[in-house]
ROTIDO-356927 format. One record per residue (C-alpha): residue in one letter; x, y, z. Coordinates in steps of 0.5 Angstrom, whole numbers. Example, Ala and Ser with C-alpha at 12.3 -4.5 7.8 and 13.67 -1.06 7.14 Angstrom:
BEGIN
 rest    xx    yy    zz
    a    25    -9    16
    s    27    -2    14
//
This chain:
BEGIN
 rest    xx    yy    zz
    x   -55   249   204
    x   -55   243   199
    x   -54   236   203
    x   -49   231   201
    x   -54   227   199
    x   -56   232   193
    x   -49   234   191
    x   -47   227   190
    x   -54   226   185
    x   -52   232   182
    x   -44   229   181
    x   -48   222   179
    x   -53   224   174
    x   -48   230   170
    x   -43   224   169
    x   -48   218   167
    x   -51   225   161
    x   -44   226   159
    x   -45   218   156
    x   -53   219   154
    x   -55   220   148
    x   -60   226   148
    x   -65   224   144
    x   -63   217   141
    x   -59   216   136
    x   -60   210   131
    x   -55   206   128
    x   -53   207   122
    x   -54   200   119
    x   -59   196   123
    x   -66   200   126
    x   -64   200   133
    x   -64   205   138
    x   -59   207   143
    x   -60   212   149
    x   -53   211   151
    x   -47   213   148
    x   -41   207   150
    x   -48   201   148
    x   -48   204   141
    x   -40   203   140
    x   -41   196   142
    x   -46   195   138
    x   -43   197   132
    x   -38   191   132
    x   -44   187   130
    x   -44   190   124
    x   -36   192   124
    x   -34   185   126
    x   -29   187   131
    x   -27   184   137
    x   -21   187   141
    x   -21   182   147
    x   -17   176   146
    x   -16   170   149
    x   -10   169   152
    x   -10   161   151
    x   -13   160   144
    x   -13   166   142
    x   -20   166   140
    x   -24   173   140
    x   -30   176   142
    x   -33   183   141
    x   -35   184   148
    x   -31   183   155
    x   -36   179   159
    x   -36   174   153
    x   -29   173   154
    x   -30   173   162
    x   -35   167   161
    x   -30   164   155
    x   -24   164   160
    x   -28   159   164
    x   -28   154   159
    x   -21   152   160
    x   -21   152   167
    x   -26   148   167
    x   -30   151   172
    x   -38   151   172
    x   -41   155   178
    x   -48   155   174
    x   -52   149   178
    x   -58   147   176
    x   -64   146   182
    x   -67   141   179
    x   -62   136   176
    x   -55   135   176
    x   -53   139   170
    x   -48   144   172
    x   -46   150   166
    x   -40   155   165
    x   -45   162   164
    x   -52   163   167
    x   -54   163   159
    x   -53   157   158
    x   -56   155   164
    x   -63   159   163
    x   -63   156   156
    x   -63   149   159
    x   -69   151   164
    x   -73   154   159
    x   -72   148   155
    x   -72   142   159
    x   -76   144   165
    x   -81   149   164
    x   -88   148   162
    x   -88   153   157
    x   -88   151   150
    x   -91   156   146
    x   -88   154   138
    x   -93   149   135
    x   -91   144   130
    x   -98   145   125
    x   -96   138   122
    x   -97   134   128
    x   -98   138   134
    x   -92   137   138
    x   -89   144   141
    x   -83   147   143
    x   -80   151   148
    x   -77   155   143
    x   -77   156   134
    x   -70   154   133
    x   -73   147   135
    x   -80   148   132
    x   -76   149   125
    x   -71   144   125
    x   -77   139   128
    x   -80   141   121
    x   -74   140   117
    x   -75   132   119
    x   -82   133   116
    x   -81   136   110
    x   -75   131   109
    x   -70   137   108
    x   -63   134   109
    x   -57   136   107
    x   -52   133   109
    x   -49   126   107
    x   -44   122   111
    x   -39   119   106
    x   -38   113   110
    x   -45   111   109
    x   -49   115   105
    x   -54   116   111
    x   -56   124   110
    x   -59   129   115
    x   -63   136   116
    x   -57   139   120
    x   -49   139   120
    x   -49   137   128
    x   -53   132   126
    x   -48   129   122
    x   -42   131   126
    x   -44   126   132
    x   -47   121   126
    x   -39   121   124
    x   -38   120   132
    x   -41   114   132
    x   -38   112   126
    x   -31   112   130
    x   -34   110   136
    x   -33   117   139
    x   -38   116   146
    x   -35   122   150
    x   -41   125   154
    x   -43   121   160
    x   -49   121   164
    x   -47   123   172
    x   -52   118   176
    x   -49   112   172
    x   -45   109   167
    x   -48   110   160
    x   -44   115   156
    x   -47   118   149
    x   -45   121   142
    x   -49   127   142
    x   -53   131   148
    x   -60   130   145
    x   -59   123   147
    x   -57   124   154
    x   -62   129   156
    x   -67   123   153
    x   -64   118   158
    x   -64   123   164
    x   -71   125   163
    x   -73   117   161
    x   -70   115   168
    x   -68   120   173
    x   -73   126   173
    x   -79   126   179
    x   -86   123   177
    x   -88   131   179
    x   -84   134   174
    x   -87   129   168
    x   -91   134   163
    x   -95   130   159
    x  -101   127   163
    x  -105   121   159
    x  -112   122   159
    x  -115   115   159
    x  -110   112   165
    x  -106   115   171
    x   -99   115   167
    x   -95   120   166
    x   -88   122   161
    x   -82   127   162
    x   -83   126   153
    x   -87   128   148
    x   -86   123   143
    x   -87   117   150
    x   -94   119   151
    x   -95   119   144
    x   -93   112   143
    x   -97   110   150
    x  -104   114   147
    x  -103   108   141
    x  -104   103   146
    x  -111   106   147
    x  -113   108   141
    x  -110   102   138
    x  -107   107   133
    x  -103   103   127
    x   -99   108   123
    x   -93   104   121
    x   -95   100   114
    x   -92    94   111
    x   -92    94   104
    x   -90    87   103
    x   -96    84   107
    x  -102    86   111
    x  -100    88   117
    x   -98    94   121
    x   -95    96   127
    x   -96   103   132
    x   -88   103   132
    x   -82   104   127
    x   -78   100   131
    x   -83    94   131
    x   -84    94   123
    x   -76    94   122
    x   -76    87   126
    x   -82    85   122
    x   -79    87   115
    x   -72    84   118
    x   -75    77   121
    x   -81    76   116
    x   -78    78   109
    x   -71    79   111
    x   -70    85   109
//
């Protein structure tokens, strides 16, 4: 006589085959393959471009119910994802993954071929080229300054207004734009343990990529930074702007 344990598989497996597909079924418009009937569904509204679950507040929508759950949070203000290394805290576990990957972790494997700097992931690693190539788009009305990207100008137009509403939680400094945040905190906060970049000529060490590039010059005595009124040349861009502003008052 079968024991309840078999009958309750043999219940458990009929209901998850009515859901199956028996031998895949591709998706109509794009070449990926599903084995599961209700996770097709889901998919198409990528293509289709319906999104059944509403917020109830702002009435923004979303195609999956779980996206709408992590939304809601946004205007609770509630952050249960806490990062174990710093202080930052996150309204979805994506998010907070993200930051890990990008922020502590040692694992970088996108490579700029143009200067050799590496990214943790190839958004980053583009929008980093576009700053080679002098690919910039988008220009601010107020100052004709341009920018590779539409976030970029979105904070510059920040600054413009004086809009600094991002705060540092160890201290009181506020900031336009995440980016610059992140900077302080690995600059000031972060271990002396969790700095990656190691300098091979001393014992310092540096949490930025572009710190210990700077602090190599110092042993090298690398000078990249051309005056083109005079002789003179400078390892920073900052220090040749001084010079050009005190020496030739411009």
């Amino acid at each position: 006589m079968p024991s309840v344990f078999s009958k309750a598989w043999r219940f458990k497996s009929t209901c998850c085959y009515k859901t199956r597909v028996k031998k895949g079924k591709k998706c109509q418009y794009c070449p990926k393959m599903f084995y599961v009937e209700s996770r097709l569904k889901i998919h198409m509204r990528v293509h289709t471009g319906e999104k059944p679950f509403s917020c109830q507040i702002c009435e923004k929508q979303f195609s999956r119910k779980e996206n709408l759950q992590a939304h809601s949070l946004t205007h609770s203000g509630e952050k249960p994802w806490a990062c174990s290394k710093c202080p930052k805290v996150f309204t979805q576990n994506t998010g907070l993954k993200r930051h890990v990957k990008r922020v502590h972790s040692k694992e970088r494997p996108y490579l700029c071929e143009l200067c050799g700097e590496t990214f943790t992931n190839k958004g980053s690693r583009d929008r980093h080229l576009k700053a080679h190539l002098n690919e910039k788009d988008y220009k601010c009305l107020k100052c004709g300054k341009t920018f590779g990207e539409k976030r970029s100008l979105t904070n510059h137009l920040k600054a413009h207004d004086g809009i600094r509403d991002i705060n540092c939680s160890k201290c009181d400094r506020k900031f336009v734009e995440p980016k610059q945040l992140r900077v302080h905190y690995l600059k000031n906060y972060i271990d002396a343990s969790q700095r990656r970049f190691q300098c091979m000529f001393c014992s310092e060490s540096f949490a930025i990529q572009g710190d210990i590039n700077l602090h190599l010059r110092s042993h090298v005595r690398e000078r990249p930074f051309f005056c083109t009124l005079c002789n003179k040349s400078y390892s920073r861009s900052s220090h040749l702007k001084i010079h050009m502003k005190i020496t030739h008052n411009c």
